[in-house]
C-alpha positions as CSV (number, residue, x, y, z in Angstrom):
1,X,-105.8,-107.0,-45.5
2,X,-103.9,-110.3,-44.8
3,X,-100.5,-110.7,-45.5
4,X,-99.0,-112.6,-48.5
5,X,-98.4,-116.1,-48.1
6,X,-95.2,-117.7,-49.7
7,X,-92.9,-115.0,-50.1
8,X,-92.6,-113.2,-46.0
9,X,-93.4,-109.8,-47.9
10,X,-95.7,-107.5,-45.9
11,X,-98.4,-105.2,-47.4
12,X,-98.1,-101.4,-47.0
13,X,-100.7,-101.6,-44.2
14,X,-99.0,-103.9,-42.0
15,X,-95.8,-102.1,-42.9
16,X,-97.8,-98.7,-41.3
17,X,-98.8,-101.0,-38.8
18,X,-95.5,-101.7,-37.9
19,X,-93.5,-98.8,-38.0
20,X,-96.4,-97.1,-35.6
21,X,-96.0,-100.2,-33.0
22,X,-92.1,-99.2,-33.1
23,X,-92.2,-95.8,-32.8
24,X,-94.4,-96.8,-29.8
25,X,-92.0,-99.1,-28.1
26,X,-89.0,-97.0,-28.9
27,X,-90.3,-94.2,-26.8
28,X,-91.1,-96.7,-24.1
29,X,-87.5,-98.1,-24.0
30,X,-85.8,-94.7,-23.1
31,X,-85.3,-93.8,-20.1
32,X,-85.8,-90.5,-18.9
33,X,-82.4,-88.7,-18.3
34,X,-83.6,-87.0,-15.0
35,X,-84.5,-91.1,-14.0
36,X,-80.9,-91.8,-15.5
37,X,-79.1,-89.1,-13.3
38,X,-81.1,-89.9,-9.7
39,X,-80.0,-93.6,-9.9
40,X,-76.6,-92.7,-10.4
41,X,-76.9,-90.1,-7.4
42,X,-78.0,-92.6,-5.2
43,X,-75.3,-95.0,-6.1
44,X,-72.7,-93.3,-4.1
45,X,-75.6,-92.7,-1.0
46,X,-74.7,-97.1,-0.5
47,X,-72.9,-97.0,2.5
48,X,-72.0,-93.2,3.3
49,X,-71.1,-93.7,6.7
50,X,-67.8,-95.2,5.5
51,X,-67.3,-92.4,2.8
52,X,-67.9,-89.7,5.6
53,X,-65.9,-91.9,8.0
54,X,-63.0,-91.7,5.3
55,X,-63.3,-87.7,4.3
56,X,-62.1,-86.9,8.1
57,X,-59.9,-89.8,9.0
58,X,-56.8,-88.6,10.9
59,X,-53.9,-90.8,11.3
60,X,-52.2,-89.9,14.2
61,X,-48.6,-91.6,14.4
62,X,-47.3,-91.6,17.9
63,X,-43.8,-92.3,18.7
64,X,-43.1,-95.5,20.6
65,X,-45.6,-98.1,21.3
66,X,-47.8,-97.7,18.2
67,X,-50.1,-96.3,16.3
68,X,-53.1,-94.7,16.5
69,X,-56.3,-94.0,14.1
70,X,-59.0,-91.7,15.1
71,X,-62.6,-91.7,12.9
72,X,-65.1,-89.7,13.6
73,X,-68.5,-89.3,12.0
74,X,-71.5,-87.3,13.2
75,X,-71.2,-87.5,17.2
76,X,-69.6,-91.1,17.0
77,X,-66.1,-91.6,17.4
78,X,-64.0,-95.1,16.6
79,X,-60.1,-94.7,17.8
80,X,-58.1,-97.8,16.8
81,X,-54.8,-98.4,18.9
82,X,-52.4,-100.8,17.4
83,X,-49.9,-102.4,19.6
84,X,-47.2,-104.9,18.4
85,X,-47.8,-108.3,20.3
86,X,-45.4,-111.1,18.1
87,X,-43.9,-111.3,14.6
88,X,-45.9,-109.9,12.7
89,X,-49.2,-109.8,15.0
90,X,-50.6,-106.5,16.3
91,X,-53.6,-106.0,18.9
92,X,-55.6,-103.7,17.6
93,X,-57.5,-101.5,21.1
94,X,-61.2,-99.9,20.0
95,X,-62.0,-96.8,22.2
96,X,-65.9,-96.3,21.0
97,X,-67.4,-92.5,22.1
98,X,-71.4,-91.9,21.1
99,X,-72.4,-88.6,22.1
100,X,-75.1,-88.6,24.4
101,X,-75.4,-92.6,24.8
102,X,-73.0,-95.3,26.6
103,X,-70.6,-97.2,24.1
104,X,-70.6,-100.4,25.5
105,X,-73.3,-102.4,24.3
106,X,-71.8,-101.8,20.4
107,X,-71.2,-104.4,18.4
108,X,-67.8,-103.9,16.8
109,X,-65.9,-105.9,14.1
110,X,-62.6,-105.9,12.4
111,X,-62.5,-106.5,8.8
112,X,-59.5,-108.2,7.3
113,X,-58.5,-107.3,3.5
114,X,-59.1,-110.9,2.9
115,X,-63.0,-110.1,3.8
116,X,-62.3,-112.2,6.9
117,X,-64.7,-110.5,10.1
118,X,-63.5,-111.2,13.8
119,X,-65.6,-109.8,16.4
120,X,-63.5,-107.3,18.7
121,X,-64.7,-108.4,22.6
122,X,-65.0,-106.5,25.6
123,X,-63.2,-108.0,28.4
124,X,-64.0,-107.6,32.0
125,X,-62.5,-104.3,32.1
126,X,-64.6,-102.9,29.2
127,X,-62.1,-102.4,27.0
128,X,-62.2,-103.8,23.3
129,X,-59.3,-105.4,21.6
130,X,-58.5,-108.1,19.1
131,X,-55.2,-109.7,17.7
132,X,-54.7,-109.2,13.9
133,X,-51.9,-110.0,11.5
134,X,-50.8,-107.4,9.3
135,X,-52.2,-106.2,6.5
136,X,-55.5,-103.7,5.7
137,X,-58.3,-103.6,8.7
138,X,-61.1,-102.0,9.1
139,X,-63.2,-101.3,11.8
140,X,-67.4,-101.7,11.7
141,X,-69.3,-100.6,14.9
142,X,-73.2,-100.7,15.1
143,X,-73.8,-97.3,17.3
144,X,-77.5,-96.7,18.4
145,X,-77.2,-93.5,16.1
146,X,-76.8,-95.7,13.2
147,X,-73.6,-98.2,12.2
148,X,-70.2,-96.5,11.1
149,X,-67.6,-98.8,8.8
150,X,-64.2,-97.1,8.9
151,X,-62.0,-96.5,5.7
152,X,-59.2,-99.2,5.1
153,X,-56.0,-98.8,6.9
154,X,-52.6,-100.8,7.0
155,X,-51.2,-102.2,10.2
């Protein structure tokens, strides 16, 4: 039956018509709730190196020089010595350890609060370091095992 011109009023079979294409399409639009609760699972699974990284992070002040931050996460261990160089300027020394594999072609970084990245370089000695100003840091290295971003700390 066609609709009625003139006056937008539907006939009782388009109306059937209608509320069956609805009840169609409202049962497509919901999502299933065990769809709902996987993606929200896998929301915190983004980076959970750094989580991991921050569930066993142990400060360890040490009287004198510095300070000192030991990470570890699965076999791979980032410690961070900070040494004061100037007004307010601190060298930050990286000590990498992999277990079972040689540190020293890994690609660290230091990440400023500001989101600002320096690369930390090995001089001729091997040894990592990088001059910071103060404020939040933290360290990314890229280990063969996988790459490990610690938690934020304050120098």
């Amino acid at each position: 039956m066609p609709m009625v011109t003139g006056d937008n009023t539907l006939l009782p079979a388009d109306r059937a018509l209608l509320a069956q294409l609805r009840e169609l399409t409202a049962a497509e639009a919901e999502m299933p709730d065990d769809v709902a609760l996987a993606a929200k699972a896998a929301q915190g699974w983004g980076n959970i190196d750094a989580e991991l990284a921050a569930l066993v992070q142990e400060p360890v002040l040490t009287r004198g020089d510095g300070t000192a931050y030991s990470f570890a996460v699965a076999g791979r261990e980032i410690r961070v010595e900070v040494e004061p160089v100037g007004y307010r300027r601190r060298r930050l020394n990286v000590v990498l350890r992999e277990a079972g594999a040689d540190p020293a072609g890994v690609d660290v970084m230091v990440q400023r609060g500001d989101g600002e990245e320096l690369a930390v370089a090995t001089d001729h000695f091997g040894e990592r370091s990088v001059e910071v100003g103060l404020g939040p840091v933290r360290v990314l290295a890229g280990f063969a095992a996988g790459p490990v971003t610690t938690g934020w700390f304050t120098i």
